[in-house]
C-alpha positions as CSV (number, residue, x, y, z in Angstrom):
1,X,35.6,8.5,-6.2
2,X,35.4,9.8,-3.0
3,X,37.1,8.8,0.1
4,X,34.2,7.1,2.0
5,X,32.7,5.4,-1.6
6,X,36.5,4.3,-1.4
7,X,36.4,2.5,2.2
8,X,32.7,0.6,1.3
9,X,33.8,-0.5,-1.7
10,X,37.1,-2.2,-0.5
11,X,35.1,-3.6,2.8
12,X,33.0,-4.7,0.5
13,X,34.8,-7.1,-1.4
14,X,36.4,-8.4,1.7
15,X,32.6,-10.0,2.8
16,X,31.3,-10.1,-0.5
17,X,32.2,-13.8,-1.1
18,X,30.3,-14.5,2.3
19,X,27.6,-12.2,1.5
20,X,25.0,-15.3,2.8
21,X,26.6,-14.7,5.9
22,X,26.4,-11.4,6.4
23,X,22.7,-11.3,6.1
24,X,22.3,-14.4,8.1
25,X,24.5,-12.9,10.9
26,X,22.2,-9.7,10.5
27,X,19.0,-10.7,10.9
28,X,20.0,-13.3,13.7
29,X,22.0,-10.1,16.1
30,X,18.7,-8.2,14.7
31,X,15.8,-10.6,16.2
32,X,18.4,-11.7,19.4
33,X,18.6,-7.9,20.1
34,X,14.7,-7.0,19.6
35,X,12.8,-10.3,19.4
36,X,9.5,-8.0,18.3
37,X,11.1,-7.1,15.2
38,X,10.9,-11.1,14.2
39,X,6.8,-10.2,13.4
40,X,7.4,-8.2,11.1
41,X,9.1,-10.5,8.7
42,X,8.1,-13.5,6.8
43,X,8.5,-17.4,7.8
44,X,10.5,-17.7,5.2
45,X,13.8,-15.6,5.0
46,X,15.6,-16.6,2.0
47,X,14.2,-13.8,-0.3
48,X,14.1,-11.2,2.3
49,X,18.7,-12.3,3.0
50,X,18.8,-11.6,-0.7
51,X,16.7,-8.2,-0.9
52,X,19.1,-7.0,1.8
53,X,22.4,-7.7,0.2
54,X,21.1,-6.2,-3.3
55,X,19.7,-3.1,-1.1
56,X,23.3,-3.2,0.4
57,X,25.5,-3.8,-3.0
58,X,23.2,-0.8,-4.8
59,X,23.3,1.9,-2.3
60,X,27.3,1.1,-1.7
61,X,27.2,1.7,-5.6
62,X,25.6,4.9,-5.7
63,X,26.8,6.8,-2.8
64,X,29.0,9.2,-5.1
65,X,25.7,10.1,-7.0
66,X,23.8,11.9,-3.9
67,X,20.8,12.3,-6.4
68,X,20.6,8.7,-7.2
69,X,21.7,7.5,-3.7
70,X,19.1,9.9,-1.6
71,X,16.3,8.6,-4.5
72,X,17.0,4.6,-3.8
73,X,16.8,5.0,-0.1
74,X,13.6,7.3,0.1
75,X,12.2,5.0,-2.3
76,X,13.2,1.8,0.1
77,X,12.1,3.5,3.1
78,X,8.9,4.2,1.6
79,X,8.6,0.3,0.4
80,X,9.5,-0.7,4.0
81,X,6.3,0.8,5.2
82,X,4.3,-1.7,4.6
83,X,6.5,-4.2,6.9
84,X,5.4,-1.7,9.6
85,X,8.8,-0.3,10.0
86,X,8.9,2.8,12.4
87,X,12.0,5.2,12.6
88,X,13.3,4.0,15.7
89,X,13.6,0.5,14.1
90,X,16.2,1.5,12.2
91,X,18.8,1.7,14.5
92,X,19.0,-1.6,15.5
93,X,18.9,-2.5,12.0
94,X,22.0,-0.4,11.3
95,X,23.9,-1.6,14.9
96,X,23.4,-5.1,13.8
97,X,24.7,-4.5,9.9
98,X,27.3,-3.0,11.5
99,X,28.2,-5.9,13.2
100,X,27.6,-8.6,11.0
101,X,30.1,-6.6,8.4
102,X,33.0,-6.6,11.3
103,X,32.3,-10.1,12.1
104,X,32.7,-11.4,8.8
105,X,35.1,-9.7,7.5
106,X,37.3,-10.6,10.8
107,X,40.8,-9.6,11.4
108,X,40.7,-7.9,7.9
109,X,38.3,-5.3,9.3
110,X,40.0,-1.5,10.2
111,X,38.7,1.1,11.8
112,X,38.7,3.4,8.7
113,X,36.6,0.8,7.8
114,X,34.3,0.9,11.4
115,X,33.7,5.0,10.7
116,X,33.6,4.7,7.2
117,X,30.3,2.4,7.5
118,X,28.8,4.3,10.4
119,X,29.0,7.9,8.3
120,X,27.0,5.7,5.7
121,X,24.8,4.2,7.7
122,X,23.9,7.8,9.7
123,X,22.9,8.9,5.9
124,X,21.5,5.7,4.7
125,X,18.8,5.8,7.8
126,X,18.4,9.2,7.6
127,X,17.2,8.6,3.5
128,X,15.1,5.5,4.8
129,X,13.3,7.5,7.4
130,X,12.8,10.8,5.4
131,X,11.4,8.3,2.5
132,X,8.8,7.1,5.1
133,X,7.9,10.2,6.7
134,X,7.5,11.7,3.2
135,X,4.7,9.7,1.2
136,X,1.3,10.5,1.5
137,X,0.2,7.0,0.4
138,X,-1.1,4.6,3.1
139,X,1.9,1.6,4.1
140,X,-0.8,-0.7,1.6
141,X,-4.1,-0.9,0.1
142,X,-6.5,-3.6,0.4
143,X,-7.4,-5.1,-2.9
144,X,-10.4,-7.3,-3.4
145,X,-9.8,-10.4,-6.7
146,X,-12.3,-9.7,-9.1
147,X,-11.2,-12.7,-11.8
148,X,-8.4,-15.2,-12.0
149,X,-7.7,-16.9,-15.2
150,X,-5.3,-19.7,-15.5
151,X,-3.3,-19.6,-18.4
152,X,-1.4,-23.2,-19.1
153,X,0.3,-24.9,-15.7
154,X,1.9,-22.2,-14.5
155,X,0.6,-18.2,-15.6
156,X,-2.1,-16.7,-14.2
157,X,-3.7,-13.5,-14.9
158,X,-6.1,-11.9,-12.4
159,X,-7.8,-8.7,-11.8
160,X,-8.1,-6.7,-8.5
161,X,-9.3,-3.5,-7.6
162,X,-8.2,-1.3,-4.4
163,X,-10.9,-1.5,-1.4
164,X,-9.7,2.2,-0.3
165,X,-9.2,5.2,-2.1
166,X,-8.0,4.6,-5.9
167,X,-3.9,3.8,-6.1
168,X,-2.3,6.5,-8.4
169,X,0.3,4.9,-10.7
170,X,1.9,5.2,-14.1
171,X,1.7,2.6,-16.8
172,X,4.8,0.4,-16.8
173,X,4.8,1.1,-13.1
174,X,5.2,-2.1,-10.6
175,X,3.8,-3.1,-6.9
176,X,4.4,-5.2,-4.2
177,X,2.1,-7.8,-3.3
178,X,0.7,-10.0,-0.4
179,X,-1.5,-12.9,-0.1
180,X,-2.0,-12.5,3.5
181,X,-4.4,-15.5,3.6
182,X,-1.3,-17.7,2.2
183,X,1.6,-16.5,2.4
184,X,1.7,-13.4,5.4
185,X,4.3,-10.9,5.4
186,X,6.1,-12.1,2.2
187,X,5.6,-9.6,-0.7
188,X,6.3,-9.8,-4.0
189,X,6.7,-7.1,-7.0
190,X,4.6,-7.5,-9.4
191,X,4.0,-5.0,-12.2
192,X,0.6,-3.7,-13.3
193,X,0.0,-4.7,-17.1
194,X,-3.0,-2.6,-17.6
195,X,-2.4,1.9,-17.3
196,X,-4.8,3.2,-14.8
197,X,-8.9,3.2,-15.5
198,X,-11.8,5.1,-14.2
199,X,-12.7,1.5,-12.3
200,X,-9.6,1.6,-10.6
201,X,-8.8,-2.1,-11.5
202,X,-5.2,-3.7,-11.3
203,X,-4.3,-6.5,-13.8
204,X,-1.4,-8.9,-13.2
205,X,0.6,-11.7,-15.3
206,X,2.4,-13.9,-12.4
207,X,4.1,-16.8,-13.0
208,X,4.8,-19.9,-10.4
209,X,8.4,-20.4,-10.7
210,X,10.6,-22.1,-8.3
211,X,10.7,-21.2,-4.7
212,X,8.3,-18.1,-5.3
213,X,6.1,-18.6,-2.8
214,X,4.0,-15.7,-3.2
215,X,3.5,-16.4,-6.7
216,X,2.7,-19.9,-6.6
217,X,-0.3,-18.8,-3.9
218,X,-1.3,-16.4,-6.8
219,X,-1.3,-18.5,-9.7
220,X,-2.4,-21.7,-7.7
221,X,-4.6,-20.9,-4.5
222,X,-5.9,-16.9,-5.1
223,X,-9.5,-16.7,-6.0
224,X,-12.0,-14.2,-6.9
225,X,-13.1,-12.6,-3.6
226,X,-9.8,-13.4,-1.9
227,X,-8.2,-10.2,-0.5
228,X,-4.7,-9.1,-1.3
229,X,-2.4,-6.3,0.1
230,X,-1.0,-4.1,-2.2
231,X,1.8,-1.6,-1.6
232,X,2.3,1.8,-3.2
233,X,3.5,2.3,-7.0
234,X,8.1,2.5,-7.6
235,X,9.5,2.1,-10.7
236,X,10.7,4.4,-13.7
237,X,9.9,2.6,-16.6
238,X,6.9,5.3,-18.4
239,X,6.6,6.6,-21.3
240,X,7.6,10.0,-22.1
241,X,5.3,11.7,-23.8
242,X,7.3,14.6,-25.4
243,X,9.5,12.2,-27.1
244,X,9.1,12.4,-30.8
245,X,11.1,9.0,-31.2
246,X,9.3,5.7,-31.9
247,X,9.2,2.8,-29.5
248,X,10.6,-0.6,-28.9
249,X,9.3,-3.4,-26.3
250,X,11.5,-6.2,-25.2
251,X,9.3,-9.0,-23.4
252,X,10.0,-11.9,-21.8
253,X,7.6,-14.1,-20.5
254,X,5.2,-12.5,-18.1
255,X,7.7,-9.4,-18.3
256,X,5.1,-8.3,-21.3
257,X,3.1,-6.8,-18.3
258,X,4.0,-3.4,-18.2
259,X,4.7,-3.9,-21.7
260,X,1.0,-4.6,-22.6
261,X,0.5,-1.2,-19.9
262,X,2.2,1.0,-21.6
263,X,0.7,0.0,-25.3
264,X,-2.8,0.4,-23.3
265,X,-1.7,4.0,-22.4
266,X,-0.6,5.0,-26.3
267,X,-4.1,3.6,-27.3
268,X,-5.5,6.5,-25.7
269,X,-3.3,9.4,-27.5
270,X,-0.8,8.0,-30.0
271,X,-1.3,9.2,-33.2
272,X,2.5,9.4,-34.7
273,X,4.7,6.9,-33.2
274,X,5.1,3.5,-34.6
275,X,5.6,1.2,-31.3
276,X,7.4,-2.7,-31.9
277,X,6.6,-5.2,-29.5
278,X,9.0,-8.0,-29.5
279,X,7.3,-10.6,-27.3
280,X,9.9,-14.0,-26.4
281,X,9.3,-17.3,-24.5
282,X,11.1,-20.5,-24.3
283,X,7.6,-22.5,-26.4
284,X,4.5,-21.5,-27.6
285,X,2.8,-22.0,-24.1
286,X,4.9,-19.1,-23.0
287,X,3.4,-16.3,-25.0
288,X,0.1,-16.8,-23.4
289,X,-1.5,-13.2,-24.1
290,X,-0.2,-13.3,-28.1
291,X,-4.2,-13.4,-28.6
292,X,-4.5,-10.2,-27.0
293,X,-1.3,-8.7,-28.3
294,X,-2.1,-9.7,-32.0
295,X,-6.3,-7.8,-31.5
296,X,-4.8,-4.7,-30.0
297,X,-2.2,-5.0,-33.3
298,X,-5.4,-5.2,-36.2
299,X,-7.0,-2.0,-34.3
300,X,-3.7,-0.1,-34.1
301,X,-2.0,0.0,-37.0
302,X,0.7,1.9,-35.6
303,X,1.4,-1.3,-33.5
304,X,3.6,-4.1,-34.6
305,X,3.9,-7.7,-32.6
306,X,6.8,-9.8,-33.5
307,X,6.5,-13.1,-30.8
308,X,9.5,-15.6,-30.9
309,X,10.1,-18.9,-29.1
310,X,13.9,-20.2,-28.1
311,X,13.3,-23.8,-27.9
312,X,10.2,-24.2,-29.8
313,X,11.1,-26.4,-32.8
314,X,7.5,-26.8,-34.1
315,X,7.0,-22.6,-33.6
316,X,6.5,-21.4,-37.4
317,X,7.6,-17.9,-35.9
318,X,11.0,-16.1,-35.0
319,X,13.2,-18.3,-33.5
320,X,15.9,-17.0,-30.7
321,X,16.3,-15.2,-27.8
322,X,13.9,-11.9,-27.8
323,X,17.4,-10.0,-28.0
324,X,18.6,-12.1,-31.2
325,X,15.8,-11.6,-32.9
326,X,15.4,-7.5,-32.4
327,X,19.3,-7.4,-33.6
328,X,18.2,-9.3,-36.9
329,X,16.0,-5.9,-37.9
330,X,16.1,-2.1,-37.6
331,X,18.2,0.3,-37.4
332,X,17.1,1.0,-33.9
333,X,19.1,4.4,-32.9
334,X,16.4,6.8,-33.2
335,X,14.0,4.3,-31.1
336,X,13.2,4.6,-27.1
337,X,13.4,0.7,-25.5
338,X,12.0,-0.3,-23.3
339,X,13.1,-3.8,-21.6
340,X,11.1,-6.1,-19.2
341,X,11.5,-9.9,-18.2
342,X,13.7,-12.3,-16.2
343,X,17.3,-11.1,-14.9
344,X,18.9,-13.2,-17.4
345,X,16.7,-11.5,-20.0
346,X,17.1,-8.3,-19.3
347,X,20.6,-8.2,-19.4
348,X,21.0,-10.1,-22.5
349,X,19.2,-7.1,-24.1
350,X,20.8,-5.1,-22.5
351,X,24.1,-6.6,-23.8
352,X,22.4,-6.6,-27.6
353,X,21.8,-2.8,-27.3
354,X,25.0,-1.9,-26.1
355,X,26.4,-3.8,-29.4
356,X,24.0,-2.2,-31.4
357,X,25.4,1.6,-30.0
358,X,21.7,2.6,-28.6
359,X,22.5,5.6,-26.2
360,X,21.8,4.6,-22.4
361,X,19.6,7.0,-21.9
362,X,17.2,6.0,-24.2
363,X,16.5,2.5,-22.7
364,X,14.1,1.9,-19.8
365,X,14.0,-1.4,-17.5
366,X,13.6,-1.8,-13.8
367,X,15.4,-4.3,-12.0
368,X,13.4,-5.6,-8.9
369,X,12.7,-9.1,-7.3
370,X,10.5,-10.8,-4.3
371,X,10.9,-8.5,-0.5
């Protein structure tokens, strides 16, 4: 480990107790110092506290990987576009981290500590900006609704299609998204559960849960003819195509979105790869696109769907946890996974393929929540 990894790590755990703190102190030295920049985030700052100390905790993680650390920061700078961040912004966003972390962390604070975070930060905004300056997408694309089907209380699925020019993707790609009519400047990452069409149009599986304010608009106020923002495409869970290996999908919930994706992409040139869908909810209500799932299965037969419920006692299917129930079958270590669903479900599996000794590289997931 280097010797300024060393420094951020070990300033790190003296706010990371307080971590609420820190990014209330940041955003409230932010706004005093420049109230302008207050526009250009949501009314409601809970999520966006959160996003920055996960942005914080992961690039503080990676900053002995260059190649990782320079691809999470372009990647960030280029989702920040569409909050209408410019260059000079991020200045004042790295004077007041600064200062939040010395506040916090008190008499405990050094100044090995003071340099060590300003040499990060220099890099960290130069990454941000160079991210920004770098994609040739615009900051978001206008996306008309074309249908919105309510699925049970809480799941919706919709369609949308891009107003501009078509948005390039990969299937099991995901998206940020804004109902600017409900909820302005609060995004959400949503991933697309169809792979890319001639027509251009977007499919997503949201589900109102909690304090989600962006997806309780979708599921319970979006209609067709509404207009949504949508930001440009981040993610790394595709398929690779020269991959001789057969496939495994881990779904939970409305996590069987990019799922569904990439089983729409192997429809169009899969010929020798047998692909295993394990689909999970808590009941029955939760696997709201098994109909679907279970058509595209009788017209593939290299497709199999295995749906389980946890808490279902009148389910005449698998019963357990997605995980639980994939560890009950195989063997699994010549198979590509590919793992998609709640926090808590994702690193369950995880957990279960780690047990079962499949080799890191060969699992996909991405790990994202509301910005």
């Amino acid at each position: 480990m280097s010797n300024l990894a060393q420094l951020l790590k070990e300033s790190w755990v003296l706010v990371e107790e307080q971590r609420d703190e820190v990014a209330g102190y940041f955003y409230a030295r932010l706004f005093y110092d420049d109230p302008a920049l207050r526009q250009l985030f949501p009314v409601h700052m809970d999520t966006q506290r959160r996003c920055l100390v996960e942005a914080i905790v992961t690039a503080v993680g990676s900053i002995d990987d260059p190649e990782q650390f320079d691809d999470y920061l372009q990647g960030l700078g280029r989702a920040h576009r569409k909050f209408q961040v410019q260059p000079a912004h991020y200045a004042s966003f790295g004077a007041a981290l600064l200062e939040a972390l010395r506040t916090v962390a008190a008499d405990q604070w050094t100044i090995e500590y003071e340099q060590a975070w300003s040499d990060a930060l220099e890099l960290l905004t130069g990454n941000l900006i160079l991210g920004a300056q770098n994609d040739p997408n615009p900051a978001f694309w206008h996306a008309e609704v074309l249908s919105h089907e309510r699925r049970g209380t809480d799941i919706a699925v919709l369609t949308c299609r891009p107003l501009q020019h078509p948005l390039e993707y990969q299937a099991g790609q995901y998206v940020s998204v804004e109902a600017p009519r409900y909820q302005p400047r609060l995004w959400r990452t949503y991933s697309i559960a169809n792979a890319p069409r001639t027509d251009n149009v977007l499919e997503f599986h949201v589900r109102a849960a909690g304090a989600g304010w962006v997806s309780s608009a979708l599921v319970r106020r979006v209609r067709p003819g509404d207009l949504l923002r949508v930001a440009a495409p981040m993610g790394t869970m595709v398929l690779d195509r020269d991959s001789p290996r057969d496939i495994v999908c881990l779904a939970g919930g409305v996590g069987l979105a990019p799922v569904k994706a990439l089983v729409d992409e192997l429809t169009r040139f899969n010929r020798s790869r047998w692909v295993h869908v394990y689909f999970g909810g808590r009941t029955r209500d939760d696997l709201y696109d098994l109909a679907e799932l279970n058509r595209l299965a009788a017209a593939y037969p290299w497709l199999n769907v295995v749906p389980c419920c946890a808490d279902d006692p009148t389910w005449s299917g698998e019963h357990g946890e997605v995980s639980q129930v994939l560890a009950r079958y195989g063997p699994w270590h010549e198979h590509d996974f590919f793992v998609s669903g709640s926090a808590s479900m994702v690193r369950a599996s995880l957990r279960t393929l780690a047990e079962l000794d499949i080799p890191a590289d060969r699992i996909r997931y991405d790990s994202f929540g509301e910005m």
